[in-house]
N, CA, C and O atoms as a GROMACS GRO file, in nm:
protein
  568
    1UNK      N    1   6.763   9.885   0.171
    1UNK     CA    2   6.632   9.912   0.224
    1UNK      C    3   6.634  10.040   0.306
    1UNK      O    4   6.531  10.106   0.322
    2UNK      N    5   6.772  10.081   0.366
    2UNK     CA    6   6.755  10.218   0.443
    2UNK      C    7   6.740  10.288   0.360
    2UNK      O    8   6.633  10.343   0.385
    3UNK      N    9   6.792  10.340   0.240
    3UNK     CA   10   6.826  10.387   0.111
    3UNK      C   11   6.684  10.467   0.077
    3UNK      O   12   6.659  10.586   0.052
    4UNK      N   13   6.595  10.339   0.090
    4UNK     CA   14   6.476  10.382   0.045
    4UNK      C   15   6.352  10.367   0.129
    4UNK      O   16   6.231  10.363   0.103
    5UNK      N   17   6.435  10.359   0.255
    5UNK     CA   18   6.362  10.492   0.398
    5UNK      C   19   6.224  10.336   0.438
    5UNK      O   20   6.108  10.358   0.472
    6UNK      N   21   6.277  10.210   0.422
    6UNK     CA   22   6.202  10.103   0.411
    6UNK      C   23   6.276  10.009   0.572
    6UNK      O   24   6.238   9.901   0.616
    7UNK      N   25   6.368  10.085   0.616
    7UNK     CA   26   6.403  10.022   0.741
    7UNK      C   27   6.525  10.155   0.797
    7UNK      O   28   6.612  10.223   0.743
    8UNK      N   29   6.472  10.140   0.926
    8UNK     CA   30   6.594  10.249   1.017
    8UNK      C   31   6.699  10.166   1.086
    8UNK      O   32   6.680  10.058   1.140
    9UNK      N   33   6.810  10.229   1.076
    9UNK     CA   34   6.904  10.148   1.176
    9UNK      C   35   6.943  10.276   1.268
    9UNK      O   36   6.949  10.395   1.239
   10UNK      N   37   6.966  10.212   1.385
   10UNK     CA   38   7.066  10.269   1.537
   10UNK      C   39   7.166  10.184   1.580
   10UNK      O   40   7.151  10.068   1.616
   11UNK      N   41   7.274  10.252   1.573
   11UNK     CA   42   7.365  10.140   1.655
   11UNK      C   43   7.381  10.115   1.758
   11UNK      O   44   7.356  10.204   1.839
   12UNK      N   45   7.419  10.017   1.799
   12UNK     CA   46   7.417   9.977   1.963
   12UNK      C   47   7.567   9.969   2.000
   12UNK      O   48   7.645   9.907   1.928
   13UNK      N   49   7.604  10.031   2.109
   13UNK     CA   50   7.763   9.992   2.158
   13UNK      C   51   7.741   9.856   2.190
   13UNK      O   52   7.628   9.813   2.214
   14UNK      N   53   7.849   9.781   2.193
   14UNK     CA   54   7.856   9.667   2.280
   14UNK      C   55   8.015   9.699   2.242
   14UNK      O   56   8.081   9.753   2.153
   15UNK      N   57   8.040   9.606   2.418
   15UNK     CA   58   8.202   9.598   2.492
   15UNK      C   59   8.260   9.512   2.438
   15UNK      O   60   8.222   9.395   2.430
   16UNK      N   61   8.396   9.574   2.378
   16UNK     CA   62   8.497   9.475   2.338
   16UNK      C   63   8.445   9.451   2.178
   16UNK      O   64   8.523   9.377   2.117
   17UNK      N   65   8.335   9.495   2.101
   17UNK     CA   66   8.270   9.459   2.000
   17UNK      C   67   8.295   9.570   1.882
   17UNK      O   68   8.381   9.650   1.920
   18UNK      N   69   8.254   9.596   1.769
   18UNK     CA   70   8.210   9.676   1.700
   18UNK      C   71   8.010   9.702   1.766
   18UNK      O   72   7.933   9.625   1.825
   19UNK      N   73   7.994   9.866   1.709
   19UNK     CA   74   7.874   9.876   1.748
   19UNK      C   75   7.778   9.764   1.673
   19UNK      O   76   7.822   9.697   1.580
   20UNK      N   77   7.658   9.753   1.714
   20UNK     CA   78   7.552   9.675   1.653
   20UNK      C   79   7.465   9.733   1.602
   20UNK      O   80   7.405   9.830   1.648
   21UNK      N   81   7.448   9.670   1.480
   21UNK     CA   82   7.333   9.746   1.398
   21UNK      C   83   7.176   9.698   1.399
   21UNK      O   84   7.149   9.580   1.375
   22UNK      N   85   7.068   9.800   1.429
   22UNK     CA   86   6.946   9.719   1.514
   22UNK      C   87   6.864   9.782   1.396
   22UNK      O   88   6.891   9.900   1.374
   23UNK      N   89   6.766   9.723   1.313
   23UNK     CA   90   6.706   9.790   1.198
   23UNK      C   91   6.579   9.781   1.299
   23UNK      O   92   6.566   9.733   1.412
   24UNK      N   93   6.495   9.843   1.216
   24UNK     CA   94   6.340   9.880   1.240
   24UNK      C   95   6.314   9.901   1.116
   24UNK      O   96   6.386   9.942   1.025
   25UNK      N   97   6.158   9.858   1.122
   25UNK     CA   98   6.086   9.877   0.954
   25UNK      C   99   6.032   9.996   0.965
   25UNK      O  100   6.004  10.038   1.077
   26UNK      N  101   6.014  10.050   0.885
   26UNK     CA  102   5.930  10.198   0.890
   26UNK      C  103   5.746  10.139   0.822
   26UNK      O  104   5.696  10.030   0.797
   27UNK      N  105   5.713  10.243   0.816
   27UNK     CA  106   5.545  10.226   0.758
   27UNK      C  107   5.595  10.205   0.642
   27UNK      O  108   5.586  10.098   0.582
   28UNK      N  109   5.654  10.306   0.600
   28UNK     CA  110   5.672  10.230   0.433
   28UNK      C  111   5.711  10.115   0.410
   28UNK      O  112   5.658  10.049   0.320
   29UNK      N  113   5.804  10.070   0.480
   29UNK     CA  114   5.867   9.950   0.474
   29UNK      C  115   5.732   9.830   0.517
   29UNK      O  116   5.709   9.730   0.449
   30UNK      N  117   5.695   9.850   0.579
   30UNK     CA  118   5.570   9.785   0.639
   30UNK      C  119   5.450   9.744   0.479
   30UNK      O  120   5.407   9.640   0.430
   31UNK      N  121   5.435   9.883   0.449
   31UNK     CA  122   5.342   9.876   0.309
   31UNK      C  123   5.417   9.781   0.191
   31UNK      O  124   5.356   9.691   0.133
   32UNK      N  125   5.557   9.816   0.166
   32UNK     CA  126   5.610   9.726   0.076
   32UNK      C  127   5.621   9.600   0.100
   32UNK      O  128   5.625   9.521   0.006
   33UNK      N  129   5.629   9.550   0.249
   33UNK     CA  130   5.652   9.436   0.280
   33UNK      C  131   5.515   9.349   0.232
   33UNK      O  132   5.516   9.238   0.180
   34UNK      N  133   5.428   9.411   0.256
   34UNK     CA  134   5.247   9.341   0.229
   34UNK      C  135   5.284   9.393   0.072
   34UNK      O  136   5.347   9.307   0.010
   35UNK      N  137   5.265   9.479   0.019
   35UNK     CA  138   5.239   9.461  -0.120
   35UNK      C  139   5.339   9.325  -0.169
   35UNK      O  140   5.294   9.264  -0.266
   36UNK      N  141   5.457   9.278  -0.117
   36UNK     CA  142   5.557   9.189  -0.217
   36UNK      C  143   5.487   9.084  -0.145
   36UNK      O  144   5.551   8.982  -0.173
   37UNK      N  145   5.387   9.050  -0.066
   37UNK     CA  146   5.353   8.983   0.065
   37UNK      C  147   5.206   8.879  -0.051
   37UNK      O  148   5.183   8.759  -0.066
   38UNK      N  149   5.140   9.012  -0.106
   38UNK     CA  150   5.017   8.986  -0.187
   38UNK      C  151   5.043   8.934  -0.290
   38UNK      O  152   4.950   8.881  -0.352
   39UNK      N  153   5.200   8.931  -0.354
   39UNK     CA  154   5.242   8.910  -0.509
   39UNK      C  155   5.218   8.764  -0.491
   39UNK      O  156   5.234   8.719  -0.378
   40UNK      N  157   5.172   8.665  -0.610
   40UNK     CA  158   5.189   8.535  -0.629
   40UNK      C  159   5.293   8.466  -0.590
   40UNK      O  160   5.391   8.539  -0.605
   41UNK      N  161   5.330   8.342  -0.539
   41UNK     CA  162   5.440   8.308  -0.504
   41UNK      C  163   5.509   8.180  -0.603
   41UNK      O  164   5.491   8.061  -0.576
   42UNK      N  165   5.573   8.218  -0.696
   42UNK     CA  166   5.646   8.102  -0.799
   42UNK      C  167   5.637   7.941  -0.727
   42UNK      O  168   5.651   7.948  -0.605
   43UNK      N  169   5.620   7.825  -0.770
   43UNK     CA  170   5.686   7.669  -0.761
   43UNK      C  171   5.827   7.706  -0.732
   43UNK      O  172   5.888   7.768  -0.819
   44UNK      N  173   5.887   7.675  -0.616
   44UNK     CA  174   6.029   7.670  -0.623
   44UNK      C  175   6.094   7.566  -0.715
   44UNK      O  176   6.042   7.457  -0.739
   45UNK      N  177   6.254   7.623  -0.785
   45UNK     CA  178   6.265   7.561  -0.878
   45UNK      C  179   6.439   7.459  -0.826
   45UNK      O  180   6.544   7.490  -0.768
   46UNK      N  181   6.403   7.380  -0.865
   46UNK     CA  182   6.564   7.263  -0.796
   46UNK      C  183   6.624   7.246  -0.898
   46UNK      O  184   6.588   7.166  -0.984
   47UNK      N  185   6.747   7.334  -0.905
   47UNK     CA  186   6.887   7.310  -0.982
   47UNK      C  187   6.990   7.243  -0.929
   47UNK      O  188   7.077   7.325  -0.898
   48UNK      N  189   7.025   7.129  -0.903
   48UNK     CA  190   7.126   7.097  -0.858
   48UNK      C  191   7.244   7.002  -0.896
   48UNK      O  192   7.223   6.893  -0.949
   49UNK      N  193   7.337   7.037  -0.875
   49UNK     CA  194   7.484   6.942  -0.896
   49UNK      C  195   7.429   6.798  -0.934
   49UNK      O  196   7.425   6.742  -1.043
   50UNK      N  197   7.388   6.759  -0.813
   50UNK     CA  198   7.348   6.577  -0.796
   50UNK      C  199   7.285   6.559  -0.889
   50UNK      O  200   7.328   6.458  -0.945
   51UNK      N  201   7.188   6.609  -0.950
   51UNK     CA  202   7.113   6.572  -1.106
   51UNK      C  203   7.177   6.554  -1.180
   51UNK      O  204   7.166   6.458  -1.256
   52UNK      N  205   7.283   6.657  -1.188
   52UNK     CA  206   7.351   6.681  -1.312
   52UNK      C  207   7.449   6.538  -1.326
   52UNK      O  208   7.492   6.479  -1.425
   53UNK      N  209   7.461   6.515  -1.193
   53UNK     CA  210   7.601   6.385  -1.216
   53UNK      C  211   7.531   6.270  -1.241
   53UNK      O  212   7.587   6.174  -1.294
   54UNK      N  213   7.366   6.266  -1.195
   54UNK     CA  214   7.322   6.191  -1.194
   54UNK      C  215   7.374   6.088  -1.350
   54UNK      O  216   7.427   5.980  -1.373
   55UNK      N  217   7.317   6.205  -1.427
   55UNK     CA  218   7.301   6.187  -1.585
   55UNK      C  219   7.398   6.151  -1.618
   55UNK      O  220   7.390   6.104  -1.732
   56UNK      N  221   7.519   6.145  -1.567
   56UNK     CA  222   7.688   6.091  -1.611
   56UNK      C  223   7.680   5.944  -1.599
   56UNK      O  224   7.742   5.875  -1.679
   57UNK      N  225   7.606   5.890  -1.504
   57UNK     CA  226   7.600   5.800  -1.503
   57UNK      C  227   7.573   5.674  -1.635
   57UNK      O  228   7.622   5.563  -1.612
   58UNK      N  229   7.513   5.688  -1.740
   58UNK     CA  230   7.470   5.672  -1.876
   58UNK      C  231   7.602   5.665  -1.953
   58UNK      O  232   7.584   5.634  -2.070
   59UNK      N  233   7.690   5.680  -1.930
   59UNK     CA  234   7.837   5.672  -1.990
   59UNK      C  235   7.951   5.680  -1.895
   59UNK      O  236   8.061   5.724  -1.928
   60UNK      N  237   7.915   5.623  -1.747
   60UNK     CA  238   8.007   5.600  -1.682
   60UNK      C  239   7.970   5.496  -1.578
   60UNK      O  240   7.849   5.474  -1.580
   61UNK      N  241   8.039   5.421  -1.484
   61UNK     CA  242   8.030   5.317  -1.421
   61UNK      C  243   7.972   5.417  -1.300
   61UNK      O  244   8.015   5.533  -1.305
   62UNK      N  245   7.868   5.381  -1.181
   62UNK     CA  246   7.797   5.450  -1.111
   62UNK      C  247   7.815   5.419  -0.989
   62UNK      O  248   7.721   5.417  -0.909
   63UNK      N  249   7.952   5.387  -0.951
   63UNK     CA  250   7.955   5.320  -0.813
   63UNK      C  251   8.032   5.428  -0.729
   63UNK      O  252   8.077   5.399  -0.618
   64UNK      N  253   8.047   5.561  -0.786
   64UNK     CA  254   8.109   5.643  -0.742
   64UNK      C  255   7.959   5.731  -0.739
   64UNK      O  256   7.943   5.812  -0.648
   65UNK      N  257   7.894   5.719  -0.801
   65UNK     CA  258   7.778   5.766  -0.722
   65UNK      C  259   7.681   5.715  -0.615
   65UNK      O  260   7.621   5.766  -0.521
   66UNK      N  261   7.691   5.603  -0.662
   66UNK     CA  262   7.643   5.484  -0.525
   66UNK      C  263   7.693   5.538  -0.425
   66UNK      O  264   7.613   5.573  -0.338
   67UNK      N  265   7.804   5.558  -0.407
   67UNK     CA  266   7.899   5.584  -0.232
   67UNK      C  267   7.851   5.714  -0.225
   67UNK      O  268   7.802   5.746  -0.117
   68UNK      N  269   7.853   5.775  -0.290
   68UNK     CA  270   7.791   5.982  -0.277
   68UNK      C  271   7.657   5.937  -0.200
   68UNK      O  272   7.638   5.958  -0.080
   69UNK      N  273   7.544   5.855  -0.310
   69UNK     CA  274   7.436   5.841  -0.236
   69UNK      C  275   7.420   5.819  -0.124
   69UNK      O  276   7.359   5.884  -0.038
   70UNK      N  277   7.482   5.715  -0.117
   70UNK     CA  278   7.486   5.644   0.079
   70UNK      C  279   7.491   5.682   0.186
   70UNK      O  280   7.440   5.643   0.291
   71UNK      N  281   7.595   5.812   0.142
   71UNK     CA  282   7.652   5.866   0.272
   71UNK      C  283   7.588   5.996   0.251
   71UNK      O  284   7.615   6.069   0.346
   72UNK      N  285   7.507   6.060   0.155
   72UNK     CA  286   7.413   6.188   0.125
   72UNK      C  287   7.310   6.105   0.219
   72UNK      O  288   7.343   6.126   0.335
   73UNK      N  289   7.224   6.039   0.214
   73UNK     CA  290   7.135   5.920   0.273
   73UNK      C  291   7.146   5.962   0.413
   73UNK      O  292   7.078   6.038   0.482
   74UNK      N  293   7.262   5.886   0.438
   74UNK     CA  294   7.288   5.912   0.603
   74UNK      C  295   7.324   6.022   0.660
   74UNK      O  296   7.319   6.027   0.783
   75UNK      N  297   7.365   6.132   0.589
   75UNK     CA  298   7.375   6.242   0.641
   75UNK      C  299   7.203   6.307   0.644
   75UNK      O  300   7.157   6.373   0.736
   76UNK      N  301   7.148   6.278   0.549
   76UNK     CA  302   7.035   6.346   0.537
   76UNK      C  303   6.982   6.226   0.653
   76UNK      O  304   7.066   6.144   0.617
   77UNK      N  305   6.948   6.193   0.704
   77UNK     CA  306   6.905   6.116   0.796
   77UNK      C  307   6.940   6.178   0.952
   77UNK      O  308   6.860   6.145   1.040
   78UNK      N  309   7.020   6.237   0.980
   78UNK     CA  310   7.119   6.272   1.047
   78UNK      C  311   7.040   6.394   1.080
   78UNK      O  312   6.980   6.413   1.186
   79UNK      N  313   7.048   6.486   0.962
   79UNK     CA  314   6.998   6.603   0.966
   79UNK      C  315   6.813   6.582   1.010
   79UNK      O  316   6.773   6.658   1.098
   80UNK      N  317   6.741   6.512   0.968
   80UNK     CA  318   6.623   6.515   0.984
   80UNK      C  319   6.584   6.472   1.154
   80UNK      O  320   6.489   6.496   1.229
   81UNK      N  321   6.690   6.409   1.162
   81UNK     CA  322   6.699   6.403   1.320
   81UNK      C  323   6.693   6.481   1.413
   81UNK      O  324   6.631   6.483   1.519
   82UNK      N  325   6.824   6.604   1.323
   82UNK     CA  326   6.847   6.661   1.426
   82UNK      C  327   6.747   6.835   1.401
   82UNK      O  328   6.744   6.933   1.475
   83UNK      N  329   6.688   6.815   1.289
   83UNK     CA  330   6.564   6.913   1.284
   83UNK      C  331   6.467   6.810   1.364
   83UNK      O  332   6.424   6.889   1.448
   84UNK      N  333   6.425   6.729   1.384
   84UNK     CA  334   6.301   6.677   1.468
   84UNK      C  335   6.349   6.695   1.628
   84UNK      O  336   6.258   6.678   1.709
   85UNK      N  337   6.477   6.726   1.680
   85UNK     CA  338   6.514   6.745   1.819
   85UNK      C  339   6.507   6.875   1.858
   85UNK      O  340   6.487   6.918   1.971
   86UNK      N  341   6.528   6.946   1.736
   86UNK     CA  342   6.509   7.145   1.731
   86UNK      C  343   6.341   7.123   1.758
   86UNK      O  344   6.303   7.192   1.853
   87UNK      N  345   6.256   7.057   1.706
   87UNK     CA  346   6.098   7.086   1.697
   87UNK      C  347   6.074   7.013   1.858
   87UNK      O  348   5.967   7.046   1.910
   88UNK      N  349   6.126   6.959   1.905
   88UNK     CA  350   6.087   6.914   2.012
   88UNK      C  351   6.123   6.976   2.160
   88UNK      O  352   6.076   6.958   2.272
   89UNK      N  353   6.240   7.067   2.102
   89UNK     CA  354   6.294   7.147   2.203
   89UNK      C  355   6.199   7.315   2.181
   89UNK      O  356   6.138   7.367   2.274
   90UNK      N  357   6.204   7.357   2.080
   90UNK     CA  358   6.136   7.501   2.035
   90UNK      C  359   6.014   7.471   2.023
   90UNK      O  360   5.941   7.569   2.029
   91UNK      N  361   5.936   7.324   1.999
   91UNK     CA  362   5.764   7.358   1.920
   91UNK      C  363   5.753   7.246   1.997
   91UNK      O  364   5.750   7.139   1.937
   92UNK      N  365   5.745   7.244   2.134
   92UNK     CA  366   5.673   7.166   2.193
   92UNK      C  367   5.508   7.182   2.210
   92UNK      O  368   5.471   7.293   2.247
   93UNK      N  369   5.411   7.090   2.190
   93UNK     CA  370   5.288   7.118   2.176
   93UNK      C  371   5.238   7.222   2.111
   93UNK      O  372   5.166   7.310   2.159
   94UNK      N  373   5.284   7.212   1.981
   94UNK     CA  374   5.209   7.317   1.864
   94UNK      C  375   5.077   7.387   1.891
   94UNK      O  376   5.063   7.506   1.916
   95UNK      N  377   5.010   7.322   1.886
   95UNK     CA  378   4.886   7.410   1.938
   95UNK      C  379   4.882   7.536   2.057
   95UNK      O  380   4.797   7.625   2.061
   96UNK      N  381   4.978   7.521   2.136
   96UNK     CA  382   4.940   7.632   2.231
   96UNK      C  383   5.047   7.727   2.235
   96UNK      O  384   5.078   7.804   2.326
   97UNK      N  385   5.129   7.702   2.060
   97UNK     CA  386   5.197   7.845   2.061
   97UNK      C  387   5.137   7.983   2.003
   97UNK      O  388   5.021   7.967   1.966
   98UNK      N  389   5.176   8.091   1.988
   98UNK     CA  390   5.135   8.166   1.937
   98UNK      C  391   5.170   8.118   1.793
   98UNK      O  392   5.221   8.018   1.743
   99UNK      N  393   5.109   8.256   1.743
   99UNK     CA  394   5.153   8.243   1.568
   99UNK      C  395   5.235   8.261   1.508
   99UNK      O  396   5.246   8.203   1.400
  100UNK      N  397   5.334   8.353   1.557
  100UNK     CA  398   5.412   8.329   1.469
  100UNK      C  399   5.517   8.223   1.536
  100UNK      O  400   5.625   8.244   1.481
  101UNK      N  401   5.525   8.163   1.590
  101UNK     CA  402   5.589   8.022   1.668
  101UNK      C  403   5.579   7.902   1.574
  101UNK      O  404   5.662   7.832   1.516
  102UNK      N  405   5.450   7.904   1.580
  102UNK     CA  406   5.365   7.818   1.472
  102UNK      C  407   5.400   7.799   1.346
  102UNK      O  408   5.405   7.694   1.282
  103UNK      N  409   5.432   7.944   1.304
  103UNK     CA  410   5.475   7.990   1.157
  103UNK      C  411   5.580   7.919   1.098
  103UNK      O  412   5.598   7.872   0.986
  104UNK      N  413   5.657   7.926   1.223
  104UNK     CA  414   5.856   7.916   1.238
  104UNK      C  415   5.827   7.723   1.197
  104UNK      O  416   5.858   7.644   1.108
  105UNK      N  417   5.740   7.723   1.347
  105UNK     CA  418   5.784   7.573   1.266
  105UNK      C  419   5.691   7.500   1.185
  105UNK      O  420   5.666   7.381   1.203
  106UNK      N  421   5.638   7.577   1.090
  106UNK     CA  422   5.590   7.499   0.976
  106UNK      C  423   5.690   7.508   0.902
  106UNK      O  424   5.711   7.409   0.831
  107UNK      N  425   5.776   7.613   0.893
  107UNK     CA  426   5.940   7.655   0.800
  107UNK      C  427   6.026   7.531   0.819
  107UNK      O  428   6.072   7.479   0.717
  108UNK      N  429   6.054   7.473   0.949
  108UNK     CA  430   6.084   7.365   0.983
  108UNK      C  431   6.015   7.244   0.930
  108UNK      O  432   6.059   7.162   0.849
  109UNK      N  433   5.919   7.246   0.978
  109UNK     CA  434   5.884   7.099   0.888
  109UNK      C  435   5.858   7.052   0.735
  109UNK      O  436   5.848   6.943   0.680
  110UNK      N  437   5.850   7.213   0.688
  110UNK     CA  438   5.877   7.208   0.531
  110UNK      C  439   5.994   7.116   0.500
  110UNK      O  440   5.996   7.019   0.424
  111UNK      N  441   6.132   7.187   0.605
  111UNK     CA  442   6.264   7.144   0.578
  111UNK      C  443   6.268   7.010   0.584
  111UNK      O  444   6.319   6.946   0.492
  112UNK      N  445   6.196   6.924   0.735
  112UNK     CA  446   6.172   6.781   0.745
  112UNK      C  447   6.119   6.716   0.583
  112UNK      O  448   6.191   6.640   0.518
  113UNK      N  449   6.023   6.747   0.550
  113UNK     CA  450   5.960   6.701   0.467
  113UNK      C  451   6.001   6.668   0.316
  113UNK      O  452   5.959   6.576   0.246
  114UNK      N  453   6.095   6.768   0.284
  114UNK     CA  454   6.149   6.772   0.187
  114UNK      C  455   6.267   6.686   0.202
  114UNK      O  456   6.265   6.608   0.107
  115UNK      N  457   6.356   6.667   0.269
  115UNK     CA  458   6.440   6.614   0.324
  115UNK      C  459   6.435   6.445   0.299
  115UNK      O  460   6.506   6.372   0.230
  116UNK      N  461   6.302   6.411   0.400
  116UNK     CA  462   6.272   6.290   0.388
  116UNK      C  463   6.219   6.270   0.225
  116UNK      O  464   6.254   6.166   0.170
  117UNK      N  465   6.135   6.368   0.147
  117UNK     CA  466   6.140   6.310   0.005
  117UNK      C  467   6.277   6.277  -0.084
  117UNK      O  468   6.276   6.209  -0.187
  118UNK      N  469   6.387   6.335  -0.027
  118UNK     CA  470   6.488   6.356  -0.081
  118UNK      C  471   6.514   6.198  -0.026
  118UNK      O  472   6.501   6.089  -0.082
  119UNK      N  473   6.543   6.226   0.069
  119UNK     CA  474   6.593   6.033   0.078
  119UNK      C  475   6.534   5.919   0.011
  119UNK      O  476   6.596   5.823  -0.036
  120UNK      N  477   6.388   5.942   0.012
  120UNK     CA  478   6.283   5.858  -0.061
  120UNK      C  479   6.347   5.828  -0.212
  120UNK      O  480   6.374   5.721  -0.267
  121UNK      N  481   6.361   5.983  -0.260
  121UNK     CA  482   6.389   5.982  -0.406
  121UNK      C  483   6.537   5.863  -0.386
  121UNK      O  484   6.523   5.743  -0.410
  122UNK      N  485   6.673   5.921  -0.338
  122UNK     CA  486   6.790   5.886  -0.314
  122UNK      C  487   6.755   5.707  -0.332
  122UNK      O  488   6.784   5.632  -0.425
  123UNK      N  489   6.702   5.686  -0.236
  123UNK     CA  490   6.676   5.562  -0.202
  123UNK      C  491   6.679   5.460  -0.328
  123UNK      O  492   6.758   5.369  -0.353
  124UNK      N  493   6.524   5.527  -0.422
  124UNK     CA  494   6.508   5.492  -0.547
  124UNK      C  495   6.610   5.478  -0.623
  124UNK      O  496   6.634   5.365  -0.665
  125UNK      N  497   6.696   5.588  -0.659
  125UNK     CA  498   6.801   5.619  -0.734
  125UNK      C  499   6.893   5.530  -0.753
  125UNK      O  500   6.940   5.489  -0.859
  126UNK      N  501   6.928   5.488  -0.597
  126UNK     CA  502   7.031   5.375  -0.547
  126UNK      C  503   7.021   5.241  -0.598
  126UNK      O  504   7.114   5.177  -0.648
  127UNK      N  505   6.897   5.202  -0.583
  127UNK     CA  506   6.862   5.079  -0.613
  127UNK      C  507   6.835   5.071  -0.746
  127UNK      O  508   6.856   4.960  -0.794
  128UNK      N  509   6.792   5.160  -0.824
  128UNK     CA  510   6.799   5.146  -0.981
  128UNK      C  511   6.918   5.157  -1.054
  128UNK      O  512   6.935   5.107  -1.165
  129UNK      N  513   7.014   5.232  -0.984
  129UNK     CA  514   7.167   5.215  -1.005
  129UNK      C  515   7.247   5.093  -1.051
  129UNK      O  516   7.314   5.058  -1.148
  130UNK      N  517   7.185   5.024  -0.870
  130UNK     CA  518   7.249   4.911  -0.836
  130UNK      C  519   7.217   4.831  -1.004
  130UNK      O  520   7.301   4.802  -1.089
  131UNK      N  521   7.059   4.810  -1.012
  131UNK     CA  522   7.006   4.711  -1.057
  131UNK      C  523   7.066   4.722  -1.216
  131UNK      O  524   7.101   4.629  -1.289
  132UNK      N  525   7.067   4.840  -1.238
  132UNK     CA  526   7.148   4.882  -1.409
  132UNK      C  527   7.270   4.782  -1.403
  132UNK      O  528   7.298   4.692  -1.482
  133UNK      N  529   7.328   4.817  -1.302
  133UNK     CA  530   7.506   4.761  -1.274
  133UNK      C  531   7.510   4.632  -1.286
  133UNK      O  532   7.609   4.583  -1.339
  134UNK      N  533   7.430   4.568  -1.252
  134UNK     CA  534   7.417   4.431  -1.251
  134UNK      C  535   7.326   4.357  -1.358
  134UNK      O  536   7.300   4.237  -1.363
  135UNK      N  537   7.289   4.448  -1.433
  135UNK     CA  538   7.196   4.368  -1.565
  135UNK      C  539   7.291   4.430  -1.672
  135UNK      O  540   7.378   4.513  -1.645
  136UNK      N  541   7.264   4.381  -1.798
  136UNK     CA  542   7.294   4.397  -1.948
  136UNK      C  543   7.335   4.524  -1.971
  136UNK      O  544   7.442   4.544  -2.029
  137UNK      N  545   7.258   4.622  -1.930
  137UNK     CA  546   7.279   4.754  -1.944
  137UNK      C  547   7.399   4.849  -1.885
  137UNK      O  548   7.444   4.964  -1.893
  138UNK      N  549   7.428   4.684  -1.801
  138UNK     CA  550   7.574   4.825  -1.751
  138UNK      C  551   7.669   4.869  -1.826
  138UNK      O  552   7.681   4.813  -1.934
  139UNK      N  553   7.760   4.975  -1.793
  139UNK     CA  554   7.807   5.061  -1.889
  139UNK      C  555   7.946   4.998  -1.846
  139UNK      O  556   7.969   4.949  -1.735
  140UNK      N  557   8.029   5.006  -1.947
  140UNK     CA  558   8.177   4.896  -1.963
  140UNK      C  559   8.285   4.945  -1.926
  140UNK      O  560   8.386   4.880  -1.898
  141UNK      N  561   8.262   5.156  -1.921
  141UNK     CA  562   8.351   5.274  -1.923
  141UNK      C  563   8.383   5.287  -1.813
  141UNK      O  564   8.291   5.284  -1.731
  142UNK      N  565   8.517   5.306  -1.763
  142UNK     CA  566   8.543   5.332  -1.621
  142UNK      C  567   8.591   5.470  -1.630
  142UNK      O  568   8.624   5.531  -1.528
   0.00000   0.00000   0.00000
């Protein structure tokens, strides 16, 4: 982005440190930022590992995903906690922050939100697992 004169840097001494590098946006940088600002914004898209093993499950015994779940569960539980103690310490009484305060923690509660669907989903997952394992359909392959 310095490259193309879209942010300035100065370095800063600091003691005992390497210098620090302090950017600034320029106008141009400013204009590009709103033009990529105006562009449409894609559906984010979820690729992940856990799906993929999910599907192993169909030709393998699932109790090694059961225990992944459980403790994904409680960690994600963990975490939503400890993003709701960040919002209570930084976004106390939403309304009477400024905006971009506001901004920050809607970024945050995106993270809550998704989080808790994730467990929701997990939750599901678990118990349809279970219920495969224990009916006709379970798989014989270890």
């Amino acid at each position: 982005m310095a490259t193309n004169d879209l942010v300035t840097c100065r370095l800063e001494p600091q003691e005992g440190k390497p210098d620090r590098k302090v950017y600034s946006i320029t106008d141009l940088g400013r204009q590009a930022l709103f033009a990529w600002f105006q562009e449409p914004a894609q559906n984010p898209t979820t690729r992940d590992e856990f799906s993929a093993k999910l599907l192993v499950c169909g030709v393998h015994n699932s109790e090694p995903m059961q225990q992944q779940l459980e403790a994904l569960i409680e960690e994600s539980r963990a975490l939503i906690n400890h993003y709701h103690e960040l919002e209570k310490v930084h976004f106390p009484n939403h309304r009477s922050l400024d905006r971009q305060t506001r901004l920050e923690r809607l970024t945050l509660r995106r993270g809550i939100h998704n989080r808790q669907a994730w467990i929701y989903w997990a939750e599901e997952v678990l118990a349809e697992l279970k219920d495969m394992d224990s009916s006709s359909s379970a798989v014989a392959i270890n």
